[in-house]
C-alpha positions, 0 to 999 in steps of 0.5 A, spaced: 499 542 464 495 544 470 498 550 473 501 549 481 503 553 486 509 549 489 506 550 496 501 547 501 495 550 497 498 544 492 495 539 495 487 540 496 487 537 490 488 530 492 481 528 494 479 530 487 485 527 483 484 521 487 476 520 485 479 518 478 476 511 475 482 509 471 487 510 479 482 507 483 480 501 478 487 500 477 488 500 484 483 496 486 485 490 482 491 491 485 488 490 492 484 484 490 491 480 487 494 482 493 489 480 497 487 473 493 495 471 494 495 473 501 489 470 503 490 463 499 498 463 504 494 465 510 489 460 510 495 455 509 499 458 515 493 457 518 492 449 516 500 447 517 498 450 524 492 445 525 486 448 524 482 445 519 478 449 513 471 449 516 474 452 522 479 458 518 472 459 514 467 460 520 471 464 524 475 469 517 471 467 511 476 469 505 480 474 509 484 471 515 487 476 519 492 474 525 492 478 531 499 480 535 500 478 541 493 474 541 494 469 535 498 462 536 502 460 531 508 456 529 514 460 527 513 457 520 506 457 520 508 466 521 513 465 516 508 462 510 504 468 513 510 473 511 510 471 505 503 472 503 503 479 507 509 480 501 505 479 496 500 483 498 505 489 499 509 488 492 501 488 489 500 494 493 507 499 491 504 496 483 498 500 484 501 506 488 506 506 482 501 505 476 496 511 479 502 516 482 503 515 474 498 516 471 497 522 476 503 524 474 501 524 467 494 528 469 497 534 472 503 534 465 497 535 461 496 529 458 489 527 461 487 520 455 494 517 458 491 510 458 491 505 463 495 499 460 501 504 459 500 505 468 500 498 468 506 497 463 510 502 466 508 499 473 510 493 471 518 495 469 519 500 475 516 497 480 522 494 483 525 500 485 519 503 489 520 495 493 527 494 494 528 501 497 525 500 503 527 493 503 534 495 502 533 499 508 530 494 512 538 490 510 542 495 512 538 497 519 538 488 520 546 490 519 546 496 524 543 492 530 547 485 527 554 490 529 551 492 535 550 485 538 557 483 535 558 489 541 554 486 546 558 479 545 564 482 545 563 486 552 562 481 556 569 479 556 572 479 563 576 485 563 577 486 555 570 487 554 568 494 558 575 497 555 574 496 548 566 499 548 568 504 553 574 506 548 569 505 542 562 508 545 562 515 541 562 511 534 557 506 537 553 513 539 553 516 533 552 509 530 546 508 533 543 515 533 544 513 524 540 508 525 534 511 528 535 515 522 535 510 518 528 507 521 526 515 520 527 514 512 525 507 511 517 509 515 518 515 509 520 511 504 514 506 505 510 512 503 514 515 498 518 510 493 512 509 489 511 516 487 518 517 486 518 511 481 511 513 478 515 520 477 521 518 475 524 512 472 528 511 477 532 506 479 533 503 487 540 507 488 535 514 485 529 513 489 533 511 495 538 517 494 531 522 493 527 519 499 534 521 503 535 528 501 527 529 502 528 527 509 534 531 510 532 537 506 524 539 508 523 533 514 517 539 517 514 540 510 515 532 508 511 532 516 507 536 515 504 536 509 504 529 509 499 530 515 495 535 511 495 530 505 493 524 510 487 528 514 484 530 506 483 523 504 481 520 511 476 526 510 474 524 503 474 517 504 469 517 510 464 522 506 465 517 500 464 511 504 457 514 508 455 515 500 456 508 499 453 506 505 446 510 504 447 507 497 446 500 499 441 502 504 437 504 499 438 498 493 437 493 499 430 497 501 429 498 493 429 491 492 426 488 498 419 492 498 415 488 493 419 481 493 416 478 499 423 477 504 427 473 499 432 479 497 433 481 505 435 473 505 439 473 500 443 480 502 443 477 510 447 472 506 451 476 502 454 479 509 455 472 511 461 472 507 464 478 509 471 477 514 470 480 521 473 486 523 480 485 525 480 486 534 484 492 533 481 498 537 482 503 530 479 498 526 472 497 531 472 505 532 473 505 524 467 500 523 463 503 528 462 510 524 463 506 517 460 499 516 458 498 523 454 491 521 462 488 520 462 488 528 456 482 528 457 475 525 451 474 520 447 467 520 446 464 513 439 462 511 438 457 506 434 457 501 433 454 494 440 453 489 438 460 486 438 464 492 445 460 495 448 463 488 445 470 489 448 470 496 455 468 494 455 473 488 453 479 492 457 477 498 464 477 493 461 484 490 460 487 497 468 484 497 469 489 492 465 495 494 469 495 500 475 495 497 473 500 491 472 505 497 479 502 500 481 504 493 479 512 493 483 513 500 489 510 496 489 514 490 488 521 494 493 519 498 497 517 492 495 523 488 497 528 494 504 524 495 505 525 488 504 533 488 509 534 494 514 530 491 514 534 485 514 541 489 519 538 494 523 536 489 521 543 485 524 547 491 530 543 494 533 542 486 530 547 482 527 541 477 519 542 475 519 535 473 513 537 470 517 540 465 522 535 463 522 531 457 522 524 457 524 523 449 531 523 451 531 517 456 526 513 452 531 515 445 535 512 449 532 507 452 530 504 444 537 504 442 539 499 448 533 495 446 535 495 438 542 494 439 540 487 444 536 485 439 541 485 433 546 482 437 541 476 438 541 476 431 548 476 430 549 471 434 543 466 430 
């Protein structure tokens, strides 16, 4: 088991959990999955809205990105798009679920814990870390539903002002729950992940831990968050400038003796990547990182060898972008994962590092034999 100091210090050791190929290629499939499903619903909310395929590609290639308040689009072209964006998040608390386990197991000591039994685990808890937030979500859509009940009732003459006025202390303290409740559920898209990959806890459970965080350690939860944020950021630009000085050299490497037909195909290869959404954060991040996303490529045509090659390095551009995606996930990730268990180690006095699982997974088999010969019996 790695020895901790339960306090900040703790978390300096994020950017290094996190550089782990088991989380990041479990991770990585989880971005791609959730990207395949999204972009195969955004390009159909693009096509019930009008647009032709030739027009989606030439502007988006694979990954279509609506921009707010400059992107036209029908209600339920928005709503199939919704679905798409849901996915992609169901796919992404999988992941984070799968690498808070297996970091839960690294500091546990367990340092061979496998990937299948992430993906195993991740699969049968996965639930819980996704209907925390939406849980959430219902309860503050029922808070403001009240409120425009109140709204409609106060415009009664004469009624109306009365019956708010003699209400308007509960209606105040409703309001201030609510945004207490918007506080927990921007937590709770974080950490219900880490929660449910160090414990196997149900919705109820992690809703329950993300509450008494919130409650108990708000500036710790803040703060360390902010310092577990500023790290992988950290690591994620220097992990990026290495991959990016990289594929300089490979693209220089190949290209000195193969007489321009490389430096075709690699332009080609970027002809396939999506331009970077028109939001300021990520044009700035683009500029410092990958600043030929910010220019459209042409594509030169060629021979049927040199148009394969090109889609190949195009689609394996999709994945180094993603991998270096993935590393700032896992840091993240790992980083949550030990300030959960040092907020839990000082607000309940639990070392859940220290916890036996053989109890629950004792348990967990009697319930699963006795189905089984009840099936039977009833055969």
């Amino acid at each position: 088991m790695i020895k901790l100091h339960y306090n900040y210090k703790d978390l300096f050791r994020s950017t290094r959990l996190g550089l782990s190929i088991k989380k990041m290629f479990v991770m990585l499939c989880s971005i791609l999955a959730g990207v395949l499903a999204y972009g195969i619903f955004t390009y159909i909310a693009y096509m019930v809205n009008g647009s032709s395929f030739s027009l989606i590609w030439s502007t988006y290639k694979f990954i279509p990105v609506p921009v707010f308040g400059y992107t036209a689009l029908t209600w339920y072209a928005w709503l199939i798009w919704g679905i798409g964006a849901v996915l992609f998040f169901i796919a992404f608390i999988f992941g984070q679920t799968a690498v808070a386990k297996i970091t839960f197991e690294q500091l546990k000591g367990n340092e061979f814990y496998e990937m299948k039994e992430s993906v195993k685990y991740s699969f049968k808890y996965w639930k819980s870390a996704f209907l925390a937030p939406v849980t959430l979500v219902i309860l503050i859509a029922l808070m403001f539903l009240g409120a425009f009940i109140f709204g409609l009732i106060g415009r009664i003459p004469y009624f109306g002002p009365l019956f708010i006025i003699l209400l308007i202390v509960p209606i105040i303290f409703g309001a201030l729950f609510t945004v207490y409740l918007m506080i927990v559920l921007f937590v709770s898209m974080f950490v219900s992940p880490v929660v449910t990959g160090t414990s196997k806890s149900d919705t109820f459970d992690t809703l329950f831990e993300i509450f008494s965080l919130v409650w108990d350690h708000p500036w710790r939860l803040v703060v360390w968050s902010g310092l577990i944020g500023a790290l992988s950021s950290l690591g994620f630009f220097v992990f990026s400038i290495i991959v990016k000085y990289t594929l300089e050299i490979t693209r220089w490497a190949l290209s000195v003796w193969n007489n321009g037909t490389w430096l075709k195909i690699w332009s080609n290869g970027f002809y396939f990547l999506p331009p970077v959404p028109a939001y300021t954060l990520s044009e700035k991040i683009a500029g410092y990182v990958f600043p030929f996303m910010l220019t459209m490529h042409n594509y030169s045509g060629g021979n049927w060898a040199v148009a394969f090659t090109s889609v190949i390095l195009g689609l394996l551009f999709y994945v180094i972008g993603f991998t270096v995606v993935s590393y700032f996930v896992t840091s993240w990730t790992a980083g949550l994962t030990i300030l959960y268990i040092n907020l839990v180690k000082m607000k309940d006095d639990v070392n859940l590092l220290e916890e036996k699982e053989e109890e629950f997974d004792e348990i967990e088999e009697t319930n699963e034999t006795t189905e089984e010969k009840k099936e039977e019996d009833k055969k």
